[in-house]
C-alpha positions as CSV (number, residue, x, y, z in Angstrom):
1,X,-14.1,3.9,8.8
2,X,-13.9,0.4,10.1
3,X,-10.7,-2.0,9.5
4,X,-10.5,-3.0,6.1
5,X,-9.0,-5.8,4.4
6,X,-8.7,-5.9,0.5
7,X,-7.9,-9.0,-1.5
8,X,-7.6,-8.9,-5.3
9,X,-7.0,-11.4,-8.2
10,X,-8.0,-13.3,-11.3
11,X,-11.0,-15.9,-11.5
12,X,-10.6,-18.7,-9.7
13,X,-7.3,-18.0,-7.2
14,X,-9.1,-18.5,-4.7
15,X,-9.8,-15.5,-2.8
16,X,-13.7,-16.2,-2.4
17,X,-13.4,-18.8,-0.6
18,X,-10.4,-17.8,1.7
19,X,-12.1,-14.6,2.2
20,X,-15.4,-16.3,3.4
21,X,-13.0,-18.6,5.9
22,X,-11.2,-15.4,7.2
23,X,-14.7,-13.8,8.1
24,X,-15.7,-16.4,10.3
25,X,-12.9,-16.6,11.8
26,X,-11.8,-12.9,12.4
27,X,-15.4,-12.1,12.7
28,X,-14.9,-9.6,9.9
29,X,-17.8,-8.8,7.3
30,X,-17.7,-10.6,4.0
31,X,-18.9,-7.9,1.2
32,X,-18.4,-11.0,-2.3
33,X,-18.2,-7.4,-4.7
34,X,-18.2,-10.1,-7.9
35,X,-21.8,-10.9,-6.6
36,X,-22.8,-7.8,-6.5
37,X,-21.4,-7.0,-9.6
38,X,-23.2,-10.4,-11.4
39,X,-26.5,-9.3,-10.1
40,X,-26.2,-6.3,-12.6
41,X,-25.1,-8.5,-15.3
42,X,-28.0,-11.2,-14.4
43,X,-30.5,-7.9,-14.4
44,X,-29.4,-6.9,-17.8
45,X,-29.6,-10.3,-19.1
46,X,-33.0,-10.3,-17.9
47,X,-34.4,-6.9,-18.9
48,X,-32.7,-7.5,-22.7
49,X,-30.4,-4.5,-22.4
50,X,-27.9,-3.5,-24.4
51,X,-24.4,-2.8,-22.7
52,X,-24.1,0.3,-24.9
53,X,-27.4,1.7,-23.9
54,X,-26.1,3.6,-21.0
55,X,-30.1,5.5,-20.1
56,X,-31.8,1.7,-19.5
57,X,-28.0,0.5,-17.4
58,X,-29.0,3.6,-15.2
59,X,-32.9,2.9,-14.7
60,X,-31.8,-1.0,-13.7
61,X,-29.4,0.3,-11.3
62,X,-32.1,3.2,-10.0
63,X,-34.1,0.5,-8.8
64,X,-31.9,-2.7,-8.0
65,X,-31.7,-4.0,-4.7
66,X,-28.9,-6.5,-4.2
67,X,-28.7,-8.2,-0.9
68,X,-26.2,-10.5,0.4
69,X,-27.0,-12.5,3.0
70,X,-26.1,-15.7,5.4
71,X,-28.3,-18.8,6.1
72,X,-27.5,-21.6,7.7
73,X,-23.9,-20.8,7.0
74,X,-24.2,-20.2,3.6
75,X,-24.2,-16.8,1.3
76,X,-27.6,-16.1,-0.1
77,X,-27.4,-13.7,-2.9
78,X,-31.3,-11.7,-3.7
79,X,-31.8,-9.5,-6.4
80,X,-34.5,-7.8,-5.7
81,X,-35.9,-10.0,-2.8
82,X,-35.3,-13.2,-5.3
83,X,-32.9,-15.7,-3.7
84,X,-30.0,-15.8,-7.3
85,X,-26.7,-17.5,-5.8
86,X,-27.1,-19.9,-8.0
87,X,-28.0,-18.5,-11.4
88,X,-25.3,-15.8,-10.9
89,X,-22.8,-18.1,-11.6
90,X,-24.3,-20.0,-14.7
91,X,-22.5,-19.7,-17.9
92,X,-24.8,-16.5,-19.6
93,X,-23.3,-14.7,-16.7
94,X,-19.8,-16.0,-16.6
95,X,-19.5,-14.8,-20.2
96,X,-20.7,-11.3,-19.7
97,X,-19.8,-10.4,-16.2
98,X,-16.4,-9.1,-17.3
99,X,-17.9,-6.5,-20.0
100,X,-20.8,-5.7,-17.3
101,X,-18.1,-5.1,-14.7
102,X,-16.5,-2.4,-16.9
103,X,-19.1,0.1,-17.6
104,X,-18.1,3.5,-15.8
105,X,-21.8,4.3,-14.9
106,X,-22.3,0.6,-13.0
107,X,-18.9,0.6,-11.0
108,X,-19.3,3.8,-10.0
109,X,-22.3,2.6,-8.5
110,X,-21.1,-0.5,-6.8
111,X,-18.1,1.1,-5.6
112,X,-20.2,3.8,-3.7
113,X,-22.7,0.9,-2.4
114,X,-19.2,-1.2,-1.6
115,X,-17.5,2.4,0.6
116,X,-20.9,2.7,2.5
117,X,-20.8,-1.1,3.5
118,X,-17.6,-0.1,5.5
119,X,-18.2,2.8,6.8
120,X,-19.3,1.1,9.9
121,X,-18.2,-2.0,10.3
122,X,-14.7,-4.4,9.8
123,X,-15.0,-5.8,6.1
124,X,-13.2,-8.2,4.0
125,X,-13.7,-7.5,0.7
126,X,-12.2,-9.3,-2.8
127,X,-12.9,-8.7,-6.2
128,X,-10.8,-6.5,-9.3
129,X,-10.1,-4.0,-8.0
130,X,-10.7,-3.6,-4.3
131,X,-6.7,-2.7,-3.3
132,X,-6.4,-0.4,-6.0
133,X,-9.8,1.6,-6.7
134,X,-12.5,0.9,-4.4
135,X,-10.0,1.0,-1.2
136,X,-6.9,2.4,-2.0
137,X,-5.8,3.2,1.5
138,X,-7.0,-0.5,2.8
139,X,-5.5,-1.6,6.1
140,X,-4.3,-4.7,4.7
141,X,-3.9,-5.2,0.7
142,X,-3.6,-8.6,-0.9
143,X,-3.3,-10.2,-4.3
144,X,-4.1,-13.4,-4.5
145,X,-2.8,-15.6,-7.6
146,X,-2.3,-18.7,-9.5
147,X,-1.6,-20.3,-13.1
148,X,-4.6,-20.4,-15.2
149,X,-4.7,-23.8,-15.7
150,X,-4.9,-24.5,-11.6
151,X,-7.7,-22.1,-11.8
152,X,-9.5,-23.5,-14.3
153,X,-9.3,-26.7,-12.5
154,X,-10.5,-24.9,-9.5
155,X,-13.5,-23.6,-11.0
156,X,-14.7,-26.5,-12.9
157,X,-14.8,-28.3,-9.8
158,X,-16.8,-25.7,-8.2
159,X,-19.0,-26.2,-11.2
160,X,-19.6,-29.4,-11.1
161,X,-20.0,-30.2,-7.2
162,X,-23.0,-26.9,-8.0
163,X,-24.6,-29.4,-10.7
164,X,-23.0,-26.5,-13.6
165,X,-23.0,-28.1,-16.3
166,X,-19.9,-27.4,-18.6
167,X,-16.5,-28.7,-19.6
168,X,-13.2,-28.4,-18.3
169,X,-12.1,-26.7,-21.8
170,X,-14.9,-24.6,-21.7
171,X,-13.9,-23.2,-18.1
172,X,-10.4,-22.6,-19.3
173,X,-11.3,-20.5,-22.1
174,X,-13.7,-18.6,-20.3
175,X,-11.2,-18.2,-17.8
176,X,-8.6,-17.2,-20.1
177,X,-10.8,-14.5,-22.3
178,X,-12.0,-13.2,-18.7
179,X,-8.0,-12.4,-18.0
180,X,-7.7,-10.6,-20.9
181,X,-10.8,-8.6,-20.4
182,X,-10.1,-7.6,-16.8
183,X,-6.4,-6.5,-17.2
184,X,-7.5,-4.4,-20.2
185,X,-10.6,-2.5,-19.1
186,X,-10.6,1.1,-19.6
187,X,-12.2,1.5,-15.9
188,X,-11.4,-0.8,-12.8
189,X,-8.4,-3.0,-14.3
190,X,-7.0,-6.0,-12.5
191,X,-3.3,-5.4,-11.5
192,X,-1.4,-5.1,-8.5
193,X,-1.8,-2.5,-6.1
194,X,2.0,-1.2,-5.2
195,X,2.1,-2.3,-1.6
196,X,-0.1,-5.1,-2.0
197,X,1.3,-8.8,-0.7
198,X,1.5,-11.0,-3.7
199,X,0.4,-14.9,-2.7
200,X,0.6,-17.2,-5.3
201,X,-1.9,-20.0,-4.4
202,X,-0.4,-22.5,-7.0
203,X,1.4,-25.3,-5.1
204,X,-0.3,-24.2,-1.6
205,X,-3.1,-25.6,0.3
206,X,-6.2,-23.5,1.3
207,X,-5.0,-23.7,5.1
208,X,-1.5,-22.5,4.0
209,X,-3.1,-19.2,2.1
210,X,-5.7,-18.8,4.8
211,X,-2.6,-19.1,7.7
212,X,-0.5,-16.4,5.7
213,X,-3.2,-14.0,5.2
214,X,-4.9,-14.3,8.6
215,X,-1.1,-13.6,10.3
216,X,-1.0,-10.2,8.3
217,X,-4.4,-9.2,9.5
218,X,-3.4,-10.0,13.1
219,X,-0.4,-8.0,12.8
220,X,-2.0,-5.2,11.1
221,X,-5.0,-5.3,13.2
222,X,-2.6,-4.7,16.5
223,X,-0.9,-1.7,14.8
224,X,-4.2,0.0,13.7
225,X,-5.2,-0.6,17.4
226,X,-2.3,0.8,18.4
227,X,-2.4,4.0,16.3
228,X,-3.4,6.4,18.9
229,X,-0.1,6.3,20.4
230,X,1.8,5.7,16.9
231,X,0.8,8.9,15.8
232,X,1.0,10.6,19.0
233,X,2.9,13.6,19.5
234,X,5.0,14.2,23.0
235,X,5.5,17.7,23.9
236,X,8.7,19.1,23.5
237,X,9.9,20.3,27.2
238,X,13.1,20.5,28.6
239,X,13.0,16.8,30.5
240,X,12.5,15.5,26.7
241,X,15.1,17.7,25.3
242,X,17.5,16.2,28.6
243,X,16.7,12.8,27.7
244,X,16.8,12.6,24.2
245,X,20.5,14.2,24.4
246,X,22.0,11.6,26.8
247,X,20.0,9.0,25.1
248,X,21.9,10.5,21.5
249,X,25.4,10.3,23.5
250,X,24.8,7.1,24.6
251,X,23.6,5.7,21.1
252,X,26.5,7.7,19.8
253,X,29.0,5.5,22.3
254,X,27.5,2.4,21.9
255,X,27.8,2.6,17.7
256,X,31.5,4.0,18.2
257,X,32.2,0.5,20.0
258,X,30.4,-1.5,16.9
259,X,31.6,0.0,14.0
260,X,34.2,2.5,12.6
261,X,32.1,5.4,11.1
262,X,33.8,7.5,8.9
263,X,32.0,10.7,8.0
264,X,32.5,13.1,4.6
265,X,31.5,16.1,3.6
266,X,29.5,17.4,6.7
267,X,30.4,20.9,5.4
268,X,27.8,20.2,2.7
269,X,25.2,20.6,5.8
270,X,26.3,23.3,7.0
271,X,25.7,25.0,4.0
272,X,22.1,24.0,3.2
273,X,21.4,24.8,6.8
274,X,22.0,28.5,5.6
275,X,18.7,28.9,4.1
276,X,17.0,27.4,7.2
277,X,15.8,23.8,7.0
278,X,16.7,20.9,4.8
279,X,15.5,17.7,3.7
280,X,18.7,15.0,4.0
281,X,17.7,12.0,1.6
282,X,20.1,9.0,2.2
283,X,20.4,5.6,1.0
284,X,19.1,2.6,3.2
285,X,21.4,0.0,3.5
286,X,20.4,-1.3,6.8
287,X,18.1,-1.0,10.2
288,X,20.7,1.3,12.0
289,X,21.5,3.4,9.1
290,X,19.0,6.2,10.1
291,X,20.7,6.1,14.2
292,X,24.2,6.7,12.7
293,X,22.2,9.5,11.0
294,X,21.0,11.2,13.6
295,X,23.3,10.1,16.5
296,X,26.4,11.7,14.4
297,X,24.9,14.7,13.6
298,X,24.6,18.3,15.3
299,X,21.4,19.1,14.0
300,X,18.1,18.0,15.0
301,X,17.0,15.9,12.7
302,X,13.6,14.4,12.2
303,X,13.1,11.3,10.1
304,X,10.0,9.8,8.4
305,X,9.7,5.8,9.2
306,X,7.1,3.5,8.4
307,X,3.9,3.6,10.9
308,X,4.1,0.2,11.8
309,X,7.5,0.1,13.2
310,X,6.4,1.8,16.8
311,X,4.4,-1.7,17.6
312,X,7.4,-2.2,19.1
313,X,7.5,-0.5,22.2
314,X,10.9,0.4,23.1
315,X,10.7,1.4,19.2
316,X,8.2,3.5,19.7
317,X,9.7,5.2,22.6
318,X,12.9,6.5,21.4
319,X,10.8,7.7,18.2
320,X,8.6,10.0,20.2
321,X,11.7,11.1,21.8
322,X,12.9,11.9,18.3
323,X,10.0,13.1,16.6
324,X,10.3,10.8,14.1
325,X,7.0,11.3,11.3
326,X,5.1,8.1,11.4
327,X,4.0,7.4,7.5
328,X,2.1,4.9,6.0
329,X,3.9,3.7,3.4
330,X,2.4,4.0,-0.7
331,X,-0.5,5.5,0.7
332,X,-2.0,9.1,0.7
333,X,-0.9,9.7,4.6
334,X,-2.0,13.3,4.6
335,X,-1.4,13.2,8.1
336,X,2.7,12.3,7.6
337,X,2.7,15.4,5.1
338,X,1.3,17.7,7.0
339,X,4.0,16.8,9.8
340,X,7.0,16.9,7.2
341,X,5.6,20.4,5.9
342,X,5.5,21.7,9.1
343,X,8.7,20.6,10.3
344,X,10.5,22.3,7.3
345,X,8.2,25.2,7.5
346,X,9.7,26.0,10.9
347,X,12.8,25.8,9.0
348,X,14.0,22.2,10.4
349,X,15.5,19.5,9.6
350,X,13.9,16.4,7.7
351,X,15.3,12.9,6.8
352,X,13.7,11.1,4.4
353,X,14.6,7.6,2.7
354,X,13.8,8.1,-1.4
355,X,14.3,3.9,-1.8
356,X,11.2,3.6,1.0
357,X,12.5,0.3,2.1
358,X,15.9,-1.0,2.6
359,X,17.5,-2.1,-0.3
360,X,14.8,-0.4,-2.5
361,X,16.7,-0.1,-5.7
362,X,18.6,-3.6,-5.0
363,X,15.4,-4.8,-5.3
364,X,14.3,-3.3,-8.6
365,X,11.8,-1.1,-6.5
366,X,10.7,2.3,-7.7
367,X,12.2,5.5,-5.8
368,X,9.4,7.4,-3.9
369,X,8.9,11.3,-5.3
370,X,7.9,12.3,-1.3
371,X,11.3,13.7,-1.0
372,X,11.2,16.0,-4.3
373,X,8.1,16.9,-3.3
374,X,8.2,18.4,-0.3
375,X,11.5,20.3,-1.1
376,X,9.6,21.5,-4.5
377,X,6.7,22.2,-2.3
378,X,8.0,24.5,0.1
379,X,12.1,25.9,-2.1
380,X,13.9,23.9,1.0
381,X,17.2,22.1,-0.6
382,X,18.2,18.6,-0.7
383,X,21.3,17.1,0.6
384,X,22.1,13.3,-0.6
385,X,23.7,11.3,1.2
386,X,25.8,7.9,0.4
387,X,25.9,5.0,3.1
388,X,28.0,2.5,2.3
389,X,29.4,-0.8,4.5
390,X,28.8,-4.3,5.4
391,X,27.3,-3.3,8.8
392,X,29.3,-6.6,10.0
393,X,30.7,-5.9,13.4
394,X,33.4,-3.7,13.9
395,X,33.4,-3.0,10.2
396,X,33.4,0.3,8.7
397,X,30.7,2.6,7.9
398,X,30.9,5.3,5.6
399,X,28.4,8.5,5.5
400,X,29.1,10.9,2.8
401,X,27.0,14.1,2.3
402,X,27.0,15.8,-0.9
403,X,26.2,19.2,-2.1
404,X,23.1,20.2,-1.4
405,X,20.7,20.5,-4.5
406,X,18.7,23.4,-5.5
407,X,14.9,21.9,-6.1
408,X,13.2,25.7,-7.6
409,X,14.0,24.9,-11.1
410,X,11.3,21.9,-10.8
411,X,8.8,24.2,-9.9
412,X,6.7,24.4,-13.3
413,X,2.9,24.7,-13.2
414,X,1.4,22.5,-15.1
415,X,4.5,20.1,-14.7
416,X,4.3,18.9,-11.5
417,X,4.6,14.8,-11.6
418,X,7.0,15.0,-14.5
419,X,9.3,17.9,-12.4
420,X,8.7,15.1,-9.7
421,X,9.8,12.3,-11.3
422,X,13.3,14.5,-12.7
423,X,13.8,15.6,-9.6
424,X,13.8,12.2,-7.5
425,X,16.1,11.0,-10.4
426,X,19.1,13.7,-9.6
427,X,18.5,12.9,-6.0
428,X,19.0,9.5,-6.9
429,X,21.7,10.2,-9.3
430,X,24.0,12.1,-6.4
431,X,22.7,9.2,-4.0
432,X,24.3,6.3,-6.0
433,X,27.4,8.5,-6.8
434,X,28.1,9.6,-3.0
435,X,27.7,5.7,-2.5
436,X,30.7,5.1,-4.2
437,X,32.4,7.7,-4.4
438,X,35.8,6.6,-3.8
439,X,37.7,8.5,-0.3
């Protein structure tokens, strides 16, 4: 699979035409899936079809050939070797694309034809529902928005400098009947895509969109190169196990001179660690929260971080010399779970964040069910823990572990996301209370 980038949003925020401007110049191939998908509306319109007769739908999309294409520097869109860019975006299509769009039988072909497109090859690729259906696990995910009437003024422009001939009320309404329709279809609904980057093109010029997005594909570009050695396991020998515990006494020391760590309740670890491994699951209040973690504690402990932190190199370093799990975050990293089953398989010691990012639940942000997962998965016990402190120089820090937490009774067949979301909520629960629990 080639390096993908994924930009959703309603009609008119502009995501066509800063997608085509970000293919040129990141030399990425532009797949427009809303062509694609008003070729099938402009074949049905043609053939007289019915959008409930499902049999004829099928037979059109048997034999359509779509085919997008650049000459001199400008899309070409042929349906079935007839040159269409234009009469795909007159009004009989505008009014029926949305309906088209959300037939089961025609995305499911346009998704597959969309997947093959970047199988071999770096895509940029907007439409619906690229971030969230087509490609969920995209490199980098991006909705782009703006008010309705902006977009409306957007598009009736577009119209008019094509020779479209229609009104600037007419575009509006269209516009705000094709909202409706896209955020309520049964199959390939417009929303936001958890981890996608929200850009609201309103007051900003195209430059300014077009700078912000192409910075997050450089950046994301240079970690995906660099994802060999992210995800890299070093050996454990006995140099390694040397270095990494004069590099934890000198960590230890040098957050000793910084702040005033207080630490409660350590007995709680002891007693999880009874029954072999453990997952600990503590707030995250701040970068260094996780070294105090680890640096304080006896045990070997191996925490799950996002992927794109070991960019960094000295980062990246000191995590292979931890064996911290590299994860991509709100994705289906089968790779990161296979590393966190093994580690508490051979009865180890995991850390794992349930907020995800600092702050999480300051932030209104959802708590991730990894955690309860995992412990469900394979009976281990949960130990929360509560940080709390300014992490203002020379302040105090406070780590308090709490009992450890028994996960089997959320181990119901047929229950499994519901036992998931219950059990993330009592880790949760003990997190918060740990957090202020008074000494």
């Amino acid at each position: 699979m080639g390096f993908i980038v994924a930009i959703d949003g309603p009609a008119g925020s502009g995501k066509g035409t800063v997608t085509e401007i970000l293919a040129k110049r990141l030399k990425l191939t532009s797949i427009d899936t809303g062509a694609m998908y008003r070729c099938v509306t402009l074949s049905i319109l043609r053939n007289k079809v019915e959008l409930d007769d499902i049999k004829k739908i099928e037979e059109i999309l048997d034999n359509i050939n779509i085919e997008l294409l650049k000459e001199n520097g400008n899309q070409v869109v042929k349906l079935n070797g007839e040159d269409v860019s234009k009469e795909i975006r007159d009004n009989p299509v505008n009014k029926m694309v949305s309906k088209v769009s959300a037939i089961k039988e025609i995305r499911t072909k346009m998704v597959d034809l969309q997947r093959k497109m970047a199988e071999t090859q770096d895509v940029i690729m907007e439409g619906r529902d690229i971030t969230t259906v087509v490609f969920p696990n995209a490199d980098v995910k991006i909705y782009m928005d703006a008010d309705l009437e902006e977009r409306a003024k957007r598009r009736y422009a577009q119209n008019q400098a094509k020779n479209i001939q229609c009104t600037y009320e007419e575009v509006l309404e269209d516009m705000r009947q094709r909202d409706e329709n896209d955020k309520n279809k049964e199959v390939g609904a417009l929303k936001i895509a958890e981890d996608a980057i929200v850009i609201d093109s309103t007051n900003l010029t195209q430059k300014q969109v077009v700078r912000k997005i192409e910075k997050i594909i450089k950046k994301e570009k240079k970690v995906k190169k660099l994802e060999p050695k992210i995800y890299w396991e070093r050996p454990e020998t006995k140099r390694k196990e040397v270095v990494r515990a004069i590099t934890k006494s000198v960590l230890r020391g040098i957050y000793k001179i910084f702040y005033r760590v207080e630490i409660t309740g350590e007995e709680n670890k002891d007693k999880a660690g009874e029954k072999g491994g453990y997952i600990i699951c503590p707030n995250h209040v701040n970068y260094i929260d996780a070294v105090a973690i680890v640096v304080f504690s006896k045990e070997r402990i191996r925490f799950v971080a996002k992927h794109d932190l070991a960019r960094f190199g000295m980062l990246r370093w000191l995590e292979h010399l931890f064996d911290v799990i590299p994860i991509k975050r709100n994705t289906q990293d089968l790779e990161g779970m296979k590393r966190c089953l093994k580690v508490l398989k051979n009865n180890e010691v995991l850390a794992i964040f349930p907020e995800g990012t600092r702050n999480g639940l300051e932030k209104n942000g959802k708590a991730k069910n990894g955690a309860a997962f995992m412990a469900i998965r394979t009976g281990k016990q949960v130990v929360p823990v509560g940080i709390s402190g300014t992490f203002k120089l020379f302040s105090k820090v406070r780590i308090n572990y709490g009992t450890p937490i028994d996960m089997s009774k959320y181990k119901v067949k047929g229950k499994e996301k519901e036992c998931q979301e219950l059990a993330t909520k009592e880790i949760m629960d003990n997190i918060v209370m740990l957090t202020n629990e008074k000494k």
